[in-house]
VEXDO-842608 format. One line per field, with one value per residue: x, y, z of N, C-alpha, C in turn; residue in three letters. Coordinates in steps of 0.001 Angstrom, whole numbers. Layout:
REM residues N
n.xx = [X / ...];
n.yy = [Y / ...];
n.zz = [Z / ...];
ca.xx = [X / ...];
ca.yy = [Y / ...];
ca.zz = [Z / ...];
c.xx = [X / ...];
c.yy = [Y / ...];
c.zz = [Z / ...];
res = [ALA / ...];
This chain:
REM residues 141
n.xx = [844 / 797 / 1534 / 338 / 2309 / 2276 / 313 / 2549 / 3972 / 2640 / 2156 / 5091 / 4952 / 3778 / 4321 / 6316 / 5134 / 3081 / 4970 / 6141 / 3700 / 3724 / 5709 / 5499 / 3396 / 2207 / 821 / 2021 / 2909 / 3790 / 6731 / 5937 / 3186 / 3629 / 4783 / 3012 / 911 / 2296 / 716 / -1436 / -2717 / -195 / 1082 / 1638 / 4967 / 7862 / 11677 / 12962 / 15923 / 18937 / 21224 / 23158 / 21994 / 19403 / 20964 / 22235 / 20170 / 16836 / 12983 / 10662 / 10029 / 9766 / 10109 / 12987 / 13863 / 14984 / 17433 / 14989 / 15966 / 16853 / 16759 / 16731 / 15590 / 13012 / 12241 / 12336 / 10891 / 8376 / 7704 / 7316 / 5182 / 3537 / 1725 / -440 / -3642 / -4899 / -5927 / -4303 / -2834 / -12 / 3448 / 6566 / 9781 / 12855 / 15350 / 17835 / 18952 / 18575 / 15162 / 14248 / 16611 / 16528 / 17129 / 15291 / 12311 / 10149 / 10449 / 9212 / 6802 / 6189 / 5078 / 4340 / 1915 / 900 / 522 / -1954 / -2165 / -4055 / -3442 / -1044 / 2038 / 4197 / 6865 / 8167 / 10344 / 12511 / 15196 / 17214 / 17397 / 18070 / 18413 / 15805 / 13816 / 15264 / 16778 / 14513 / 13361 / 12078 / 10637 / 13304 / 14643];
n.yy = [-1168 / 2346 / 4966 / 8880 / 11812 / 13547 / 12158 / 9980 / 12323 / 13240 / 11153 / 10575 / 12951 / 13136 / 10832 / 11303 / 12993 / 10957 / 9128 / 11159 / 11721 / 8942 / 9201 / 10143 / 9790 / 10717 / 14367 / 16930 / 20763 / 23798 / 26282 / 28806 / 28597 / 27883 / 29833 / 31660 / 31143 / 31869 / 34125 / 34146 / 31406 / 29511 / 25761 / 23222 / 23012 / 20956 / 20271 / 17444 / 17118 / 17327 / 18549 / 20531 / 21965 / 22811 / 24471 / 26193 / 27923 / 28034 / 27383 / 29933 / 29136 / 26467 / 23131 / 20732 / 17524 / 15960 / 13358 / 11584 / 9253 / 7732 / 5586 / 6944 / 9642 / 9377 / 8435 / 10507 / 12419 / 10816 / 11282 / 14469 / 14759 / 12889 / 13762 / 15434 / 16315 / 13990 / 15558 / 17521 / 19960 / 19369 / 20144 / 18591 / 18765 / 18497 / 19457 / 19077 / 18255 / 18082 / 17151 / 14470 / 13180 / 13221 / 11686 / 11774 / 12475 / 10959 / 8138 / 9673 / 11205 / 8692 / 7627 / 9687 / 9065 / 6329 / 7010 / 8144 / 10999 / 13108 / 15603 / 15953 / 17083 / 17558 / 19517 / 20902 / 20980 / 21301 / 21793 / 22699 / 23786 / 26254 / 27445 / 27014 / 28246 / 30353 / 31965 / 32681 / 34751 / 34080 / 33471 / 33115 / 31970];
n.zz = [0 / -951 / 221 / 486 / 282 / 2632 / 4246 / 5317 / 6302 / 8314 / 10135 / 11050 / 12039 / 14115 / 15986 / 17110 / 19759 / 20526 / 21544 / 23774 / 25096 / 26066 / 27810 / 29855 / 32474 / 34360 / 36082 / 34617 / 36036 / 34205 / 34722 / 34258 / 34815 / 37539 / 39063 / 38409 / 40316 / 42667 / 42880 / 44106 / 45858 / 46578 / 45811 / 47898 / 48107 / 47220 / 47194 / 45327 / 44103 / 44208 / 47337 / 47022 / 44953 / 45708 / 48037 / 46281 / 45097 / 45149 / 45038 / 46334 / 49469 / 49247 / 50094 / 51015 / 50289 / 49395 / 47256 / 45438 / 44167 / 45627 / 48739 / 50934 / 50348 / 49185 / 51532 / 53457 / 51549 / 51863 / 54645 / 54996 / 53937 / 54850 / 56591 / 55256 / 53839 / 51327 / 49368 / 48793 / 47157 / 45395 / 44123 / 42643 / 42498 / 40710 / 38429 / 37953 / 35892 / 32461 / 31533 / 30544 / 31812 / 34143 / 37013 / 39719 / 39539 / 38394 / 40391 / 43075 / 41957 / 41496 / 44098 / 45594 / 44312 / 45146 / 47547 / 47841 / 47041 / 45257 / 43849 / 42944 / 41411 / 38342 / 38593 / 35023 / 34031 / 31399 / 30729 / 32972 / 36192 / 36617 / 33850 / 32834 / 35482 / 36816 / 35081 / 33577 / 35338 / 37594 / 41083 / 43081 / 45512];
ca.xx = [0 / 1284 / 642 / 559 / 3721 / 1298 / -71 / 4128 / 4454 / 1581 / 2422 / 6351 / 5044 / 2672 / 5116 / 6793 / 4245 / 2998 / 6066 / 6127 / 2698 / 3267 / 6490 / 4894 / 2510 / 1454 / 838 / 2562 / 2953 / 4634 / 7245 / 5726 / 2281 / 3845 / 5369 / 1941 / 816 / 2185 / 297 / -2492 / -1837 / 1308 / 738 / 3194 / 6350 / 9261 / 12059 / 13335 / 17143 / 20442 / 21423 / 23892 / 21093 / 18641 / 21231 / 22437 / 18950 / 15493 / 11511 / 10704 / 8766 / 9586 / 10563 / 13966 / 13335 / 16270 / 17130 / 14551 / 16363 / 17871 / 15503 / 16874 / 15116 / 11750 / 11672 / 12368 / 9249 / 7124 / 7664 / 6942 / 3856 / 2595 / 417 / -1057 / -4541 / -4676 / -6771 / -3420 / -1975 / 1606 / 4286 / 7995 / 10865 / 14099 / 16395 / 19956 / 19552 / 17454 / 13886 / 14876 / 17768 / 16062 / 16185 / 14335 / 10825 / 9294 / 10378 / 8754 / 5621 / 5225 / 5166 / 2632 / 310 / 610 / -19 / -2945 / -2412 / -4591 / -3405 / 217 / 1808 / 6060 / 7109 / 8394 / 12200 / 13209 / 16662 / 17383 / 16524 / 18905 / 17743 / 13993 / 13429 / 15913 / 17072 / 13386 / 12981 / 10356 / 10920 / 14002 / 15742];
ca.yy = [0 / 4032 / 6282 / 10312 / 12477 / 14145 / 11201 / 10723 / 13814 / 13694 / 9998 / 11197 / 14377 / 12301 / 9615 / 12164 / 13423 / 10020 / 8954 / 11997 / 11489 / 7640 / 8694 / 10505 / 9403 / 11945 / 15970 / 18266 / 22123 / 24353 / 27070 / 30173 / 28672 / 27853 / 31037 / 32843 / 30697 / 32984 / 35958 / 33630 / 30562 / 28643 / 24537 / 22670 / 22034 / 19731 / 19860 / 16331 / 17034 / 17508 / 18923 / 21027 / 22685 / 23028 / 25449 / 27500 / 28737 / 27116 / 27718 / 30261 / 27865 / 24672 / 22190 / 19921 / 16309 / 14902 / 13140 / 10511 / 8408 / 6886 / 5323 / 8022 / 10849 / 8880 / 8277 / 12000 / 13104 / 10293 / 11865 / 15461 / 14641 / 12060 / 14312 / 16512 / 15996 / 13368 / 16619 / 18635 / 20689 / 19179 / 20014 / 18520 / 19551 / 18511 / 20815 / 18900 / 17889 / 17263 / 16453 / 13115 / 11993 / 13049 / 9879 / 11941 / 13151 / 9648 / 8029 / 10589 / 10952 / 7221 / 7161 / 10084 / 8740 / 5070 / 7613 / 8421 / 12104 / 13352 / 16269 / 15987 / 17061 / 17429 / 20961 / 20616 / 21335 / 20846 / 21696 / 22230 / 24723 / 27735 / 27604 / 27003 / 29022 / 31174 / 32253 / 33485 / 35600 / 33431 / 33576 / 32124 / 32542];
ca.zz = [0 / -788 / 1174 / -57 / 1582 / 3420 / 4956 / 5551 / 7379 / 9790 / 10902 / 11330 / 13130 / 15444 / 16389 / 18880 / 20602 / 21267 / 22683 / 24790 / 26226 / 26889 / 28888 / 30715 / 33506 / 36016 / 35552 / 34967 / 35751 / 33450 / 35302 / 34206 / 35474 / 38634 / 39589 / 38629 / 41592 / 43862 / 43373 / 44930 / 47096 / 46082 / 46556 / 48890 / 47015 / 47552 / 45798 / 45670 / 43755 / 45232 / 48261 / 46601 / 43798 / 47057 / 48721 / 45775 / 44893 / 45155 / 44605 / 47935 / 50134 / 48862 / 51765 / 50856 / 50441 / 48984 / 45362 / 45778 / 43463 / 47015 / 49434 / 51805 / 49460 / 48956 / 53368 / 53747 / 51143 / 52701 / 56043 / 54995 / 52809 / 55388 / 57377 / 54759 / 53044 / 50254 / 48280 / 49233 / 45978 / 45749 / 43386 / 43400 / 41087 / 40590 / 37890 / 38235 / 34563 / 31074 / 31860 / 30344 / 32353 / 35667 / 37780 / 41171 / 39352 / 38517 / 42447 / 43802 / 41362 / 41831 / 45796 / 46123 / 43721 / 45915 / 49385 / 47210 / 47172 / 44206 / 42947 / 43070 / 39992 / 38490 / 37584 / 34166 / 33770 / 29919 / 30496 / 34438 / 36860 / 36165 / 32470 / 32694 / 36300 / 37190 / 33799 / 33123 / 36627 / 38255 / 42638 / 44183 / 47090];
c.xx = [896 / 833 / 1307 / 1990 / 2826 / 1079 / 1628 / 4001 / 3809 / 1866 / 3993 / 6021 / 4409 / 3696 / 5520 / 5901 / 3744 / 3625 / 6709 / 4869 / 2559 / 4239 / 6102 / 3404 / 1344 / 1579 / 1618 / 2313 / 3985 / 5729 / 6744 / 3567 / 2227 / 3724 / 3987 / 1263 / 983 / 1793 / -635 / -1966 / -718 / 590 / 1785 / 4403 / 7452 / 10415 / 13109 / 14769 / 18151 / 20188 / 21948 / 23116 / 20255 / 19171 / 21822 / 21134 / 17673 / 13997 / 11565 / 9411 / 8718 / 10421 / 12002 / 13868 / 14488 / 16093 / 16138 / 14484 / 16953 / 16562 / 15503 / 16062 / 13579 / 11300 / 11602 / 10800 / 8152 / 6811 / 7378 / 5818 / 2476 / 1299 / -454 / -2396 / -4369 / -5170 / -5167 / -2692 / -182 / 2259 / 5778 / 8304 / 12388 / 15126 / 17490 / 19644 / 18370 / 16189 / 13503 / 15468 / 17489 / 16004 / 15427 / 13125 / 10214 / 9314 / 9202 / 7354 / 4708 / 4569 / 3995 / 1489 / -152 / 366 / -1223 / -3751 / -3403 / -4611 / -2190 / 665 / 3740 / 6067 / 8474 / 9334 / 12341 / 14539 / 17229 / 16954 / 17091 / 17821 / 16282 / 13409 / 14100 / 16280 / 15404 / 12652 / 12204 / 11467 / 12341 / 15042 / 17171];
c.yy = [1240 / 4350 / 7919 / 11114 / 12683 / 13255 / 10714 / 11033 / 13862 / 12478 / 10537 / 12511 / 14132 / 11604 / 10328 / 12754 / 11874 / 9496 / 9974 / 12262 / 9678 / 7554 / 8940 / 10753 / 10036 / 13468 / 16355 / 19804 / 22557 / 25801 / 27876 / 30180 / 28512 / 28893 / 31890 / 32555 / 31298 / 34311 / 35467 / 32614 / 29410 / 27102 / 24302 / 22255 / 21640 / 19769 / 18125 / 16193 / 17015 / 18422 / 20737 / 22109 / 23437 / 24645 / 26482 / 27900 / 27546 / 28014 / 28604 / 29729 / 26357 / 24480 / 21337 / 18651 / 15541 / 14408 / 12069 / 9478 / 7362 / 6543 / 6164 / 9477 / 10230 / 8575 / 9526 / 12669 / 12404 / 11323 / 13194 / 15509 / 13925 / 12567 / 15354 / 15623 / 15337 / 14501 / 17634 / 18935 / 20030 / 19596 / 19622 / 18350 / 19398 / 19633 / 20607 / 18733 / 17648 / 16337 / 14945 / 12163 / 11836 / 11976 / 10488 / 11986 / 11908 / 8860 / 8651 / 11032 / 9843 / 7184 / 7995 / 9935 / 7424 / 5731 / 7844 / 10304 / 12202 / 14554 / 16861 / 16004 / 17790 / 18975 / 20610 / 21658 / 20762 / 20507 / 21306 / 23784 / 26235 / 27811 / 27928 / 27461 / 30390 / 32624 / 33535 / 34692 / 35564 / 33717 / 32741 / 32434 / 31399];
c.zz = [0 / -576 / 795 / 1068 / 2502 / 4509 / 5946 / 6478 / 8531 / 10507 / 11645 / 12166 / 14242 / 16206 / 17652 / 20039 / 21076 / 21968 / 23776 / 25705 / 26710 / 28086 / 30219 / 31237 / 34587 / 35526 / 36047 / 35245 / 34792 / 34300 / 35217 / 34652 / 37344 / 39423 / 39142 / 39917 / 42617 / 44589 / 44152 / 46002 / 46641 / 46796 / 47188 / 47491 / 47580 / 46643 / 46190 / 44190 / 45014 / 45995 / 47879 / 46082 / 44942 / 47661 / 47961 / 45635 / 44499 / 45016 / 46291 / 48413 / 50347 / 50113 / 50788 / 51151 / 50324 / 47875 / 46240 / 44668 / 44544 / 47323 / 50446 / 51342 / 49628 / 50334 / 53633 / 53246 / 51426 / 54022 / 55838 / 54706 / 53871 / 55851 / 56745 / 54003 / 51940 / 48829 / 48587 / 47985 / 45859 / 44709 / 43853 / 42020 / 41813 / 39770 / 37789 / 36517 / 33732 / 32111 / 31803 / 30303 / 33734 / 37078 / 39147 / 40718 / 39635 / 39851 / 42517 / 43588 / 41869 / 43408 / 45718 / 45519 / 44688 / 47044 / 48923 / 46940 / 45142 / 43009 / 43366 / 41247 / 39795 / 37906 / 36637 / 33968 / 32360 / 30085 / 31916 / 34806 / 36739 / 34518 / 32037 / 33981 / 36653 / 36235 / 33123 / 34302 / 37395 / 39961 / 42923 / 45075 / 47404];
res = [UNK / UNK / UNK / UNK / UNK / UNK / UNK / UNK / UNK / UNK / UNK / UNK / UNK / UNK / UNK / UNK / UNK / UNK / UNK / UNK / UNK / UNK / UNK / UNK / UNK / UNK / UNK / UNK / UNK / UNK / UNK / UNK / UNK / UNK / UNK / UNK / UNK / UNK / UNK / UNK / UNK / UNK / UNK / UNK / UNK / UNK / UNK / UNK / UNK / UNK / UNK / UNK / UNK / UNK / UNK / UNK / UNK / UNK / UNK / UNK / UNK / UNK / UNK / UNK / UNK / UNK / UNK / UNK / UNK / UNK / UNK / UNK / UNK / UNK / UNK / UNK / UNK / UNK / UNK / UNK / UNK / UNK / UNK / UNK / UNK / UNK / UNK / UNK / UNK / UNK / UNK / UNK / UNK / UNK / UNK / UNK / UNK / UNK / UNK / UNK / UNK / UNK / UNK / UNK / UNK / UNK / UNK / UNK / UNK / UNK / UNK / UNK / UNK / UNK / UNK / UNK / UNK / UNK / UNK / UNK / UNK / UNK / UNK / UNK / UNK / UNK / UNK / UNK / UNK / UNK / UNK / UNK / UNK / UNK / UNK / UNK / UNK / UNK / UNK / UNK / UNK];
């Protein structure tokens, strides 16, 4: 069977997008919807990267969880998260690297969807957190 370019082009222009909504699982925010967030009420945020990233400059508010690529990172954001409402706004954001080499977001996704929080959701780093927060003049302390 031939198929017209056209026909082509739109399969080849689809392909990526499907494989960018099957990698990803759980919602996201976008940075520049985040940071409007704060003219009203900011949700809880976590950031669950390095230590290191944490203390040069971070989201103002967010709590420090740890990478929760360890099991030491994923006991830390259990234990902060534990006592809050399963309806409780969450966001957590890493930023050490490419949205696609990340190993803390997914952990950390997975666990508070199994606590059964419900509207927990990853703030969406393309590049890392200088680049895609800082870089654009959103809050950080």
């Amino acid at each position: 069977m031939r198929y017209s370019k056209t026909v082509k082009r739109f399969v080849l222009a689809l392909v990526p997008m499907l494989l960018l909504a099957a990698a990803v699982e759980f919602p996201l925010v976008q940075p520049k919807d985040l940071a409007a967030q704060f003219h009203t009420k900011p949700p809880a945020i976590y950031h669950v990267g390095f230590n290191v990233l944490y203390r040069s400059k971070h989201i103002p508010g967010s709590i420090y969880a740890g990478p929760t690529a360890k099991p030491e990172g994923l006991a830390a954001l259990r234990a902060a998260v534990e006592k809050l409402p399963r309806s409780q706004e969450i966001v957590v954001y890493c930023g050490c690297c490419p949205w696609d080499h990340c190993p803390n977001i997914k952990p950390a996704m997975e666990m508070l969807k199994q606590m059964g929080f419900t509207k927990a959701r990853a703030l969406y780093i393309p590049v890392n957190f200088k680049a895609d927060w800082i870089d654009h003049g959103y809050p950080a302390e």
